[in-house]
C-alpha positions in Angstrom: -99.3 -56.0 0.7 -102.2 -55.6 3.2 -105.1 -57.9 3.7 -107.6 -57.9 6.6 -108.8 -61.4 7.1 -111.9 -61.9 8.4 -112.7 -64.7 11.7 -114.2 -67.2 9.2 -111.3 -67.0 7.0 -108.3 -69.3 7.4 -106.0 -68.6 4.4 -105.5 -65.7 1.9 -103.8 -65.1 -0.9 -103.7 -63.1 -4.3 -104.1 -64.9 -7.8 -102.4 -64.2 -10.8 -99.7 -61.9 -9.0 -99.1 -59.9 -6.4 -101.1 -57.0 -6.2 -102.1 -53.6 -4.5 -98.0 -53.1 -4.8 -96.8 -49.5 -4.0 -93.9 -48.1 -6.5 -92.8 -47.4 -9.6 -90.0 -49.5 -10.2 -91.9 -52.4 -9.2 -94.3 -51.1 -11.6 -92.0 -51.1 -14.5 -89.0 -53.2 -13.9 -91.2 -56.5 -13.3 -93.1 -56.2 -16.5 -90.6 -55.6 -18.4 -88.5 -58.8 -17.3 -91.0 -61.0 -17.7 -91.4 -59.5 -21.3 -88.1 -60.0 -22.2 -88.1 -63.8 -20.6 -91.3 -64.0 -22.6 -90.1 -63.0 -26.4 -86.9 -64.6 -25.5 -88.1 -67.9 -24.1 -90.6 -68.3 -26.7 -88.2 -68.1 -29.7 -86.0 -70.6 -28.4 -89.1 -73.2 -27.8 -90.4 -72.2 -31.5 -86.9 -73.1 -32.7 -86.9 -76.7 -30.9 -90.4 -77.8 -32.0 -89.3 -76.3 -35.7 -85.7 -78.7 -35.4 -88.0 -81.6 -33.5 -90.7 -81.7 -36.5 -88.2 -81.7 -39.3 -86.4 -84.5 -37.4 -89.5 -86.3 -37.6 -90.5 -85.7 -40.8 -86.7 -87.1 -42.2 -87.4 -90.0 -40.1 -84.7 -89.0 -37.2 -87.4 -89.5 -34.7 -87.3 -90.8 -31.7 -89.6 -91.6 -28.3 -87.3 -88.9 -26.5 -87.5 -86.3 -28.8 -91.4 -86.7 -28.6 -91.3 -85.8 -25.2 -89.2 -83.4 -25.6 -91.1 -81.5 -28.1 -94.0 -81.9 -25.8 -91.6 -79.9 -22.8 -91.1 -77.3 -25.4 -94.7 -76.9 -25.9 -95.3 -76.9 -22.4 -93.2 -74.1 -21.8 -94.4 -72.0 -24.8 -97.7 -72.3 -23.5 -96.4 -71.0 -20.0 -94.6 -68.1 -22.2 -97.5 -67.1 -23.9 -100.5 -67.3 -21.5 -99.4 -67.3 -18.1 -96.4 -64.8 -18.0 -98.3 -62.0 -19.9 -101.3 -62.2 -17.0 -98.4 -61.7 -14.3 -97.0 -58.9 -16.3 -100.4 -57.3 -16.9 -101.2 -57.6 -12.8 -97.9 -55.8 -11.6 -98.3 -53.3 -14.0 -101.8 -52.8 -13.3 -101.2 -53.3 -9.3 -104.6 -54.2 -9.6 -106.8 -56.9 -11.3 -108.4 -55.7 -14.7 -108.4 -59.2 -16.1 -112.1 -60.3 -15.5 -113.3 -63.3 -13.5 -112.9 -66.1 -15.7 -109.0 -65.4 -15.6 -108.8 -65.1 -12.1 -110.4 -68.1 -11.3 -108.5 -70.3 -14.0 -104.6 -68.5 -13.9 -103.2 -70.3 -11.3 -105.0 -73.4 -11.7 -103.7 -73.3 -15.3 -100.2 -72.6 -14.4 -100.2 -75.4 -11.8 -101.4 -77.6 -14.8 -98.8 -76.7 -16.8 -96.0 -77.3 -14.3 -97.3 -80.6 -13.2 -97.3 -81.7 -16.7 -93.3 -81.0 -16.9 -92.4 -82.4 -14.5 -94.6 -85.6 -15.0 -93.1 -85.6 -18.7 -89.4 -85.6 -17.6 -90.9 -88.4 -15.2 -92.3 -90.7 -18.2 -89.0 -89.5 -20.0 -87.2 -92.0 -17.9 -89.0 -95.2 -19.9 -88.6 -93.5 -23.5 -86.4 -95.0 -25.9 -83.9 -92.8 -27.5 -84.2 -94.5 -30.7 -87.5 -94.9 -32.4 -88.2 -98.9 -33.1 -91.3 -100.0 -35.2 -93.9 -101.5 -32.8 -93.5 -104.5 -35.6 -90.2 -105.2 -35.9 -89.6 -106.1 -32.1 -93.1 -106.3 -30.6 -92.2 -104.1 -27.6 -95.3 -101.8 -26.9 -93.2 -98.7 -27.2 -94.3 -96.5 -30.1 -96.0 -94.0 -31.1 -99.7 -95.5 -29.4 -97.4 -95.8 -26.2 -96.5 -91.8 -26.1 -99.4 -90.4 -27.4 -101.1 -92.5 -24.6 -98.8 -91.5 -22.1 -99.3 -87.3 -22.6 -102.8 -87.7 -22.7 -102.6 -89.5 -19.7 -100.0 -86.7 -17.8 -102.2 -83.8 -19.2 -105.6 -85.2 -17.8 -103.9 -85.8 -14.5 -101.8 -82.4 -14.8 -105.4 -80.7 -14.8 -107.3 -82.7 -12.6 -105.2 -82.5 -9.5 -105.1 -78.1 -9.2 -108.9 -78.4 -9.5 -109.0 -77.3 -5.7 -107.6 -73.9 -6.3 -110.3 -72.5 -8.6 -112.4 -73.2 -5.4 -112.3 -70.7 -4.1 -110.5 -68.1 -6.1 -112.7 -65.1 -7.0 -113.1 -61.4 -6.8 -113.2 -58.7 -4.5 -113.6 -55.0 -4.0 -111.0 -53.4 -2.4 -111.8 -49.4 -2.2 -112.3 -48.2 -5.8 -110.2 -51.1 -7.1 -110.7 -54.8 -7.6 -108.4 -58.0 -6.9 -108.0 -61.6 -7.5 -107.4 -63.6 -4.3 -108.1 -67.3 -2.7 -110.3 -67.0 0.2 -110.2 -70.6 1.9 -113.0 -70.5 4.2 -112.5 -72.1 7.6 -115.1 -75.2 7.2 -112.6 -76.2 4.6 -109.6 -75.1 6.3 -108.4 -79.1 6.9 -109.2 -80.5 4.1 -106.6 -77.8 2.2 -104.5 -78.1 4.8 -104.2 -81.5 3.4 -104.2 -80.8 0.0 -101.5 -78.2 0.1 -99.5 -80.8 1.9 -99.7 -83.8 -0.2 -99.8 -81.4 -3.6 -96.3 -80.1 -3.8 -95.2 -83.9 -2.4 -96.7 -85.8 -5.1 -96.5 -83.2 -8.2 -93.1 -82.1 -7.7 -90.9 -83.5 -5.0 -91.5 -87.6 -6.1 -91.4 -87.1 -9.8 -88.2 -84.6 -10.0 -86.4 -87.0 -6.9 -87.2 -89.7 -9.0 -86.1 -88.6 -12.3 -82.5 -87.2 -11.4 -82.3 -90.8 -9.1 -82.9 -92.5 -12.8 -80.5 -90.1 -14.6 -77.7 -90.1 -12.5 -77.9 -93.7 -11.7 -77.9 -94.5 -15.7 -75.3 -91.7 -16.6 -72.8 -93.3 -13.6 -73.4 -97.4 -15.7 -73.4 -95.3 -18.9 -69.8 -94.0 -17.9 -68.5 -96.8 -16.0 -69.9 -100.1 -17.5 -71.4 -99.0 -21.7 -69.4 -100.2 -24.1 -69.3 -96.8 -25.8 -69.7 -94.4 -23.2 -69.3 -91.2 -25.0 -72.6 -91.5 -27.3 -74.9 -93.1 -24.5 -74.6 -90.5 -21.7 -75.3 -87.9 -24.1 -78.5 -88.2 -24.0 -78.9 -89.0 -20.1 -76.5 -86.2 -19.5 -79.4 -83.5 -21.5 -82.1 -85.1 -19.5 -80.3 -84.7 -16.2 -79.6 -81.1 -16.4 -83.0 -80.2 -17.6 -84.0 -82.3 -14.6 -81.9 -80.2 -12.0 -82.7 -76.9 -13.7 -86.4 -77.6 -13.3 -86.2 -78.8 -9.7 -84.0 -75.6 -8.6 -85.7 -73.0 -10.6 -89.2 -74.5 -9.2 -88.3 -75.0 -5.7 -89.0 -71.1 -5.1 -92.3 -70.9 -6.5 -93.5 -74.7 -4.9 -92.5 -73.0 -1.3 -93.9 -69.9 -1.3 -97.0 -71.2 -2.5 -97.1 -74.0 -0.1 -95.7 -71.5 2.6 -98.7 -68.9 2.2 -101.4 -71.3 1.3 -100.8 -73.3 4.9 -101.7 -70.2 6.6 -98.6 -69.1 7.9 -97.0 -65.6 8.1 -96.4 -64.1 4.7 -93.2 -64.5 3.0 -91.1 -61.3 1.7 -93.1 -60.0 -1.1 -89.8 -59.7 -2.8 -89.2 -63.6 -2.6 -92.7 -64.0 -3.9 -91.6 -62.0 -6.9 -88.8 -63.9 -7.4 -90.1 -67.1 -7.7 -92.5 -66.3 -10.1 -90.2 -64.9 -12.4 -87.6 -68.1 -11.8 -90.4 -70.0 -13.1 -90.8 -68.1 -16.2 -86.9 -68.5 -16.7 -86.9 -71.7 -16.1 -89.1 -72.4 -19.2 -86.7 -70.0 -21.1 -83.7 -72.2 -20.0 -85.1 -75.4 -20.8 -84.6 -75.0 -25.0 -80.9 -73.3 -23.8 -79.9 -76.5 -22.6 -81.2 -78.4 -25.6 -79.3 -76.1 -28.5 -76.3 -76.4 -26.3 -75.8 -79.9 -25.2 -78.3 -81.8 -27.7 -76.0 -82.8 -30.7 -79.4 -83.5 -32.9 -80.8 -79.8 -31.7 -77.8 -78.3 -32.2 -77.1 -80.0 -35.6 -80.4 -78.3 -36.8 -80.3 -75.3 -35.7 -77.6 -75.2 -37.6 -79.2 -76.6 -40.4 -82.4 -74.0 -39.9 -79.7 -70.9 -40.2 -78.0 -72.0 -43.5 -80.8 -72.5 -44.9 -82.7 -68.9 -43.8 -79.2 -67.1 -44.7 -79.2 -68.9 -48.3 -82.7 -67.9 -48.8 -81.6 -64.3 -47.9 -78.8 -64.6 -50.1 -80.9 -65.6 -52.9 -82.7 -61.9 -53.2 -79.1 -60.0 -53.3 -77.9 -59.4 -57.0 -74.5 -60.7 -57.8 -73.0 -58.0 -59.3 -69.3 -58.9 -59.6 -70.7 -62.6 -61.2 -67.7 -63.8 -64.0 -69.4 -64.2 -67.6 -69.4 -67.6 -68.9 -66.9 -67.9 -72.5 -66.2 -70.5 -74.3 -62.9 -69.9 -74.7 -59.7 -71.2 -73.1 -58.8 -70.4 -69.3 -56.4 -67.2 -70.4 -58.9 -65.4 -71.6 -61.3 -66.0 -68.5 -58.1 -65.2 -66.4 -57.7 -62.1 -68.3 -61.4 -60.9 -68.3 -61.7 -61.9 -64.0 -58.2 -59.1 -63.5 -60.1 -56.5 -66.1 -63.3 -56.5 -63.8 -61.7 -56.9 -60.5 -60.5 -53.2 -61.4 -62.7 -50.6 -61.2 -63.4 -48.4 -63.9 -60.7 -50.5 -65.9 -62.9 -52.7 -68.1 -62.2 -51.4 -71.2 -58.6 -51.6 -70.7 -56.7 -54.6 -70.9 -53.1 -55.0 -69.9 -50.3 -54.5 -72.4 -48.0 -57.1 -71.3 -50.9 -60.1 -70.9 -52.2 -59.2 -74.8 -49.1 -59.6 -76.0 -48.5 -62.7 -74.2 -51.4 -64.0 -75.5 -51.9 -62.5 -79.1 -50.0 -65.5 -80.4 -51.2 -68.1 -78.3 -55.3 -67.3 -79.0 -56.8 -70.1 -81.2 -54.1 -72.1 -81.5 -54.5 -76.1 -82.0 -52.1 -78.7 -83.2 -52.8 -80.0 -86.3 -54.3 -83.8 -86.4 -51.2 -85.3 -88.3 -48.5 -82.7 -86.9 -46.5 -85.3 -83.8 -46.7 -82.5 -81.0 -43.7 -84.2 -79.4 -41.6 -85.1 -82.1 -38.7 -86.4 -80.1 -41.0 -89.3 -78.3 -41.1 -90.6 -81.5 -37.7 -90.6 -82.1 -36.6 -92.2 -79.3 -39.3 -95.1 -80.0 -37.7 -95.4 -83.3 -34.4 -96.1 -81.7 
């Protein structure tokens, strides 16, 4: 990775992936991961938004699970828009993606990731049962979240407005690539940006949120009159929590490491951490269709009813007729067709059994128990 920074330059960086890369299996390998983290990631988010909305619509909603849905959302938009550009860059090693793109990827992705964490923040004062606003007055419903996301997203794109500042394109031989150039007359003021950034947008909310979780999970354990079904819930929340601050942590540092003007970190680490970040997303519905009893519940719900739909189109073959007749001769006609090839035979021994048996009533006057009588008489 070679740069030559000029004497009125105090920071440099590329945008939207590393580029002017050297190898093949750089070249190939990347790509390809972040494709399959991509198709993989982004089925299991469809899947939770599909279990989410029927939830809703059967009344099974709840202030968490909007939230939550929200996450999911969040991370299929990081699936679908942000990992493909990556992909595209390493394969490219150059950038072929046009200005607009370089000068909105990372600020995008930053948006994106501010908004999860801030959502797992806000998650913290959700309810996990959803309470008309008019049966108990309480300001938490449906206003309260919608309120609260459009809130996180506006703040989530406001504060990486500073790095489309200077993010732009430049020729580099016959090539072209997408870098940040911070000039040096505004070398302290994002100095102090990239400084209080990462500190406010990541390390407060996720310190915050897994101080909430574990705190409530230890009183949900210890203290809850039924502990089992109240730390369910806190125990989902806390391990998305901790898998977004590890699987982050890589990607905040390296950016914060290289955008403070230090020496570069291993281009391999760099790597890395971008592609942690794309897991992460992919983790996040894992841990929902493993430990979410309501998730888990409909996604088994979403498979019996695609595999009956599928079963629907096959013709039953081996179906039994319907006869009117009495449960011998349905017994006998099930053995005939369970042979095959023996349909038109029928057994000796079971049509003699039942030649005098077939059609056979008792008469209306005729006592079928003759001796009951008798001993009534007596």
């Amino acid at each position: 990775m070679d740069s030559n920074r000029a004497a009125n330059v105090s920071s440099f960086d590329f945008v939207g992936g590393v580029q002017l890369l050297q190898g093949e299996d750089t070249r190939t390998a990347v790509p390809v991961l972040l494709i399959g983290i991509c198709v993989s990631g982004a089925v299991g988010n469809l899947l939770v938004l599909l279990i989410f909305i029927r939830d809703f619509r059967n009344g099974r909603g709840s202030e968490v699970k909007a939230l939550l849905a929200s996450l999911a959302s969040t991370d299929l938009v990081i699936l679908l828009l942000c990992a493909p550009v990556r992909a595209v860059t390493y394969y490219k090693q150059t950038w072929t993606l046009g200005s607009f793109v370089c000068s909105t990827s990372d600020w995008f992705q930053h948006s994106c990731v501010v908004a999860k964490t801030l959502i797992l923040a806000v998650s913290t004062r959700a309810k996990h049962t959803l309470v008309p606003c008019a049966a108990t007055g309480a300001p938490h419903g449906p206003t309260w979240i919608h309120g609260a996301l459009a809130c996180i997203w506006i703040v989530a794109m406001m504060v990486p407005i500073p790095q489309m500042l200077f993010a732009s394109l430049q020729p580099y031989g016959r090539d072209t690539i997408c870098v940040a150039v911070t000039p040096a007359c505004a070398s302290d003021f994002m100095s102090l940006f990239y400084k209080i950034y990462p500190t406010a947008t990541f390390l407060v909310p996720v310190i915050f949120t897994l101080a909430y979780y574990t705190k409530t999970l230890h009183a949900a354990v210890n203290h809850a009159p039924s502990p089992r079904q109240q730390s369910k819930v806190t125990l989902v929340l806390l391990c998305l929590s901790s898998a977004l601050g590890l699987m982050l942590l890589p990607e905040l540092g390296t950016f914060t490491w290289t955008r403070l003007g230090y020496n570069k970190p291993p281009v391999g680490l760099i790597i890395f951490a971008q592609v942690l970040l794309y897991a992460c997303s992919s983790f996040s519905p894992v841990i929902l269709m493993t430990m979410y009893d309501d998730v888990r519940e409909g996604l088994v719900t979403i498979w019996f009813v695609a595999t009956c739909r599928s079963s629907r189109n096959i013709p039953r073959i081996n179906r039994c007729p319907k006869t009117e007749g009495n449960g011998a001769e349905s017994g006998a006609n099930a053995v005939a067709n369970a042979v095959p090839g023996e349909q038109d035979k029928t057994f000796p021994d079971v049509e003699h059994f039942w030649t005098g048996r077939r059609n056979t009533h008792v008469e209306e006057e005729q006592d079928p128990v003759p001796w009951e009588r008798e001993e009534k008489m007596l």
